[in-house]
C-alpha positions, 0 to 999 in steps of 0.5 A: 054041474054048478060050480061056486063062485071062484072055485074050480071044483064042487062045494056041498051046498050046506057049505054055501047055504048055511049062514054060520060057516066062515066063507071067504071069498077066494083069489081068481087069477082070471080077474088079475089078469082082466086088470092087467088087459084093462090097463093095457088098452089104457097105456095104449091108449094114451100112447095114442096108438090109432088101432085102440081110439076107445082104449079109456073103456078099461077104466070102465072095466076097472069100475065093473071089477072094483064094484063086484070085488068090494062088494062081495068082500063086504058081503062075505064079512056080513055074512061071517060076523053078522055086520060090516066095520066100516072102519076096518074097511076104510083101513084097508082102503087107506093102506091099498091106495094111498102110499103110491098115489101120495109116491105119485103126486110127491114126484109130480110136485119135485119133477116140476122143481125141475122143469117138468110139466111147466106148462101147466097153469094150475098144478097146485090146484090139481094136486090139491084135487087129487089128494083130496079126491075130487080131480074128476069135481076139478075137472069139470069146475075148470071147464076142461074137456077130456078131447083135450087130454094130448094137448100141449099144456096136459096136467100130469095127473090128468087120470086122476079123475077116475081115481076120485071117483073110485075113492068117492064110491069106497067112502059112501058105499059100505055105509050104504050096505051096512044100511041095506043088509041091516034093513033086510035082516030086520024085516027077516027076523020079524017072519017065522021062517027056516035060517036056509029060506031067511037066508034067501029072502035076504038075498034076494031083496038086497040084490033088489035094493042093488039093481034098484040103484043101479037102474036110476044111475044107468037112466042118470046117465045119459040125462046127466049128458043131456042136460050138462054136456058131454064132459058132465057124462065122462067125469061127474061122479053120479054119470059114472056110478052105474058102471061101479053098481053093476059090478056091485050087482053082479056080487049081490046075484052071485053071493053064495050062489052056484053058477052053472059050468056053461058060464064059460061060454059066454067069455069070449063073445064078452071077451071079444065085445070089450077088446072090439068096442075099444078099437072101434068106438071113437076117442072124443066123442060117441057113447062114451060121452052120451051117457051110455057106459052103463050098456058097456058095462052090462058087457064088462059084468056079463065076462065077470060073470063067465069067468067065474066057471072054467073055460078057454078065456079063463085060463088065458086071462091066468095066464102068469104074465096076465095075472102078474101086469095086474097084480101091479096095475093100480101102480101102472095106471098111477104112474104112466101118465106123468111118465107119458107126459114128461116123455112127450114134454121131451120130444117123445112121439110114443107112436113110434115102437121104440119111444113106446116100448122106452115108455113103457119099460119106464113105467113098468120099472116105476111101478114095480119099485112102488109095489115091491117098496112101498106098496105091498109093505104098507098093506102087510102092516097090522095097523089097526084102523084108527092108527091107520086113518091117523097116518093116512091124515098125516100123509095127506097133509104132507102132499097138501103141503107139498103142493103148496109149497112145491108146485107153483101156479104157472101163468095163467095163460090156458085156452077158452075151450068152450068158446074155441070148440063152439067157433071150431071148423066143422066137417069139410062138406067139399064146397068150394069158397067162390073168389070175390070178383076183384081183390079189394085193396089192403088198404082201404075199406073193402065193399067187394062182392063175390062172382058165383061160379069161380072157385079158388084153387084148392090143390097143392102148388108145386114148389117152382110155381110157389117161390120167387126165382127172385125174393120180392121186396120187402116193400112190396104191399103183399108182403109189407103194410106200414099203414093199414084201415082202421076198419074193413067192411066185410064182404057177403058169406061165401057158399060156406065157412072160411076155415082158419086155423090159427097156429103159434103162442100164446099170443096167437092163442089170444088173437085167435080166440078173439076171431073165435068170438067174433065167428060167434056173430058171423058163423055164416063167414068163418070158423077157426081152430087153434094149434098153440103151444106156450112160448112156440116159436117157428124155428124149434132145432135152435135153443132159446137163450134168452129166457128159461121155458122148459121144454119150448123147442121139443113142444114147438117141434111137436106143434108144427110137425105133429099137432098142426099137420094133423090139423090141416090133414083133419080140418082142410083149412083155408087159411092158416094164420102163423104168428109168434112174438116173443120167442122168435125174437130171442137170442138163440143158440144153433152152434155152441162154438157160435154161441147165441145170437139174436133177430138183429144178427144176420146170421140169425136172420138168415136161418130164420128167414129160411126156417119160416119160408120151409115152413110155408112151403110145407102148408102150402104143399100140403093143399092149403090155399093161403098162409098168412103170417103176422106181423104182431105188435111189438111188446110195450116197453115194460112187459118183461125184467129183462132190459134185454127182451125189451129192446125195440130192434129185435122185434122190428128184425124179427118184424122184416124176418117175417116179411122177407120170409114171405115176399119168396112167394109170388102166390099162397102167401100173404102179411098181415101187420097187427102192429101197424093196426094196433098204432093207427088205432091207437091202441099200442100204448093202451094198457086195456088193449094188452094188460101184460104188455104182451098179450091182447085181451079178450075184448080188444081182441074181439074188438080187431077181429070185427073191425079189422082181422076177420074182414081182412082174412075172409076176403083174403081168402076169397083173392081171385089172385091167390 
């Protein structure tokens, strides 16, 4: 038996092969409820759950579903009234997706007037992306990468991306069938042939045209990755549109045809394949990144396919909670994100059950009011399409305006990410560093060489062996340098790279991506990663008072016990390098009937001093060999409006704080004072050494990091002593 497609039951042929009768293009639940399991691994994916690290491949299904069911609905108007109106298309278009993504991105641009996502440098320029659908063209302009998507400054609307190149397609491809069909008719008509065979012939040659497309974007695909990269092969329009044909494709081969009742069978070996490559494919790298989603999508398009004949997979993916989480899947593929991100700006580890299941209750609530409120209403209007373009015009003037009005760019503080993933520590290969023959002196030259054969101890150090029976002196040359070399010679490469991991603000950021640029002429002797947060300070459970950065201790928190442990766990650093200057050097609250107090108070000192040391002993019981804190340079004098954040003691207690924290250890741990170096070279009072007064630019950070920091760290590295 054949069945036609979307029916549970036989049609007469005439029925399907005569080109004059009315044909619609029935609803299958099945394909809801494949929306709801593809939205599904997406959230899940996001919540970053580790058992679907592929779970971004439901936005390939979405693109496979969206491509056969546009299609086949514009074929199925063809054939019914002889052409396709473009503009009642658009119409539809419009009213589907424009009310609850103009709703979502409304709500992004007022949370931010309320705090939220204050991380994010350029969210005005991401709403403007995102209304005009190109974020995924933004995206690759601004140099992000999609690894970064859990990062600490994430945009909201992050998953917009898709979206745009979802909407790019609607606006180009019913022109382009128009075009084809119109073609095809007219080379039809000019041969004398029975309407049944004519109808055909049509057939055929338009699903030629299709899978003619569709094959020079499935080979554009990896090309693409070749030539502009991995975030090219995730992002950019042309890389992706073989995904959105070969659903396209599949409603050309299936138009007004039969599909055998066997079909079935090949629903849950597909099934299996899509849900099977979301939990084993990586996240960040892979063929996803490659170019090669068209092979996947062939995947998705085959369980299109089968769906369309009765069959176990069927009825499972009809099943009312299946159908009904799809029936509102463009709201919750909209909205989870934003809520995602907001939660996880509060403190939220989305890993764990209940913040999960909390986040997720959000989103279904969010989405839900969208549908039953907006949503659904907008699409039973009978706005005819010029009226309704006209509003859609309007509409997207009032979010344009929005975001400029509403969503001011924050800082522009952001990461160099291709210079930090090109400097990034590799693979640990297991080679041990070989110990320099004697520790140079700290404050003078080093011509050191190494002794092949003497490996530094890599393994955890127990806590009696780690502290001080007695803290050191802070004047003690381990703990303390009031004068330091302009300049270090560095030793020979080690058998393999020093891995550093630098871990702070901002202005660990800028230190680190100057060591980063200098790895670039030095890769035999070291490569650096970062683990930053804006504002991250090293001792979160206390509320900063002496400015307003929302969110700064639920970030810092989640740097230091989530991003950085998974850093050390991942990389096996060698050194990690911890510096902070602002926010660890201002007034903070830990007890409202205390109120705030600053780095000069010793009640405050002594809570910092031994948040810092609880830190350290955490790297270093962790199996890191060395931890080196920064003493930075103290701001200038003008950095900040606040006469308050710009007195010179609370950065010179802050200074000793760091000092103390580390002379509680006799071994693993060491300082390195960037304030001193900054003021032997000259360098503190230069405006082009930190224009903001806070910050060290990219070229004098390169410029210490050859003269001064990188030397310092391999060979710190490399203490026989350590």
């Amino acid at each position: 038996m054949r069945l036609p497609v979307g029916a549970s039951e036989p049609i007469p042929t005439s029925h399907l092969e005569s080109p004059h009768v009315h044909q619609e293009f029935p609803h299958q639940p099945a394909l809801d409820g494949l929306r709801g399991v593809s939205v599904l691994l997406v959230l899940l994916f996001h919540a970053g759950l580790p058992f679907v690290p592929a779970g971004y491949l439901g936005v390939s299904v979405f693109f496979t579903l969206s491509g056969y069911l546009i299609t086949s609905l514009l074929l199925v108007e063809h054939a019914r009234s002889g052409t396709v109106r473009v503009g009642a298309f658009y119409g539809r278009r419009v009213k589907r997706l424009l009310p609850a993504s103009s709703l979502c991105l409304v709500g992004v641009v007022v949370a931010r007037q309320f705090g939220a996502f204050s991380e994010v440098t350029d969210l005005r320029g991401d709403v403007v992306g995102a209304a005009l659908q190109v974020f995924n063209w933004v995206q690759l302009a601004g140099g992000g990468s999609y690894g970064d998507l859990f990062g600490s400054a994430t945009s909201p609307l992050e998953h917009y991306w898709s979206l745009a190149i979802e909407e790019q397609f609607y606006w180009v491809w019913p022109v382009v069938v128009l075009v084809v069909v119109r073609r095809v008719r007219r080379r039809a008509d000019g041969v004398d042939r029975p309407a049944a065979q004519s109808a055909r012939w049509m057939r055929r040659r338009l699903t030629v045209a299709v899978a003619i497309l569709t094959l020079l974007a499935s080979i554009a695909a990896p090309v693409i990755a070749q030539l502009a990269g991995p975030d090219a092969a995730y992002w950019a329009t042309p890389a992706r549109l073989a995904e959105i044909l070969m659903g396209a494709l599949l409603a050309t081969v299936l138009h007004r045809r039969w599909v055998p009742a066997n079909a079935g069978r090949l629903a849950l070996p597909s099934f299996a394949g899509l849900l099977v490559a979301a939990m084993v494919l990586p996240s960040d790298h892979g063929p996803a990144y490659e170019g090669w989603l068209p092979l996947f999508a062939v995947l998705s398009a085959l369980l299109v396919y089968s769906l369309q004949a009765p069959g176990p997979v069927r009825r499972l993916l009809s099943t009312p909670l299946l159908v009904s989480t799809g029936a509102i899947s463009y709201g919750l593929y909209l909205f989870h994100w934003p809520v995602f991100v907001l939660l996880r700006e509060r403190g939220w580890d989305l890993t764990s059950p209940p913040h999960l299941v909390g986040a997720l209750a959000i989103t279904v609530t969010v989405s839900l009011l969208s549908y039953r409120l907006v949503e659904r209403p907008v699409r039973r209007t009978s706005w005819r399409p010029v009226p309704t373009l006209r509003l859609a015009a309007i509409a997207s003037v009032v979010v344009l305006a929005s975001a400029v009005l509403g969503a001011p760019t924050a800082p522009a503080i952001s990461a160099d990410d291709e210079l930090l993933d090109a400097a990034a520590i590799a693979a640990d290969d297991g080679e041990a560093l070989v110990p320099l023959v004697s520790a140079p002196s700290e404050s003078a030259p080093s011509t050191a060489t190494s002794e092949p054969g003497r490996a530094a101890s890599a393994g955890p150090v127990p806590s009696d062996a780690a502290i001080r029976s007695e803290p050191e002196s802070p004047a003690s040359p381990r703990s303390t340098t009031t004068t330091v070399p302009t300049t270090l010679l560095l030793p020979p490469a080690p058998p393999r790279p020093v891995r550093v991991l630098v871990v702070g603000d901002s202005t660990a950021l800028y230190v680190a991506q100057g060591l980063a640029a200098w790895t670039m002429s030095h890769p035999e002797h070291a490569q650096v990663s970062v683990s930053w947060c804006q504002g991250c300070t090293f001792v979160p459970d206390a509320e900063i008072t002496s400015f307003d950065l929302d969110g700064v201790e639920d970030n810092s928190r989640r740097t230091l016990t989530e991003v950085m442990p998974d850093a050390i766990r991942q990389l096996r650093p060698d050194v990690v390098v911890l510096m902070s200057t602002v926010s660890d050097a201002a007034n903070r609250q830990w007890d409202p009937a205390e109120g705030p107090i600053g780095p000069t108070d010793p009640r405050a000192q002594e809570r910092m001093v031994t948040a810092f040391a609880d830190l350290t002993m955490e790297i270093v019981t962790s199996g890191v060999p060395d931890v080196v804190w920064v003493v930075p340079p103290t701001p200038t004098h003008d950095w900040d409006d606040d006469p308050e954040m710009n007195e010179l003691a609370r950065y010179a207690a802050h200074h000793e704080i760091v000092r103390e924290a580390a002379a509680r250890f006799e071994h693993h741990v060491s300082v390195v004072d960037l304030d001193a170096w900054a003021r032997e070279t000259g360098r503190f009072d230069d405006p082009g050494f930190r224009a903001d007064g806070v910050h060290i630019d990219e070229g004098p950070a390169t410029e210490m990091a050859e003269r001064f920091l990188g030397p310092w760290l391999v060979i710190e590295a490399l203490r026989p002593d350590r």
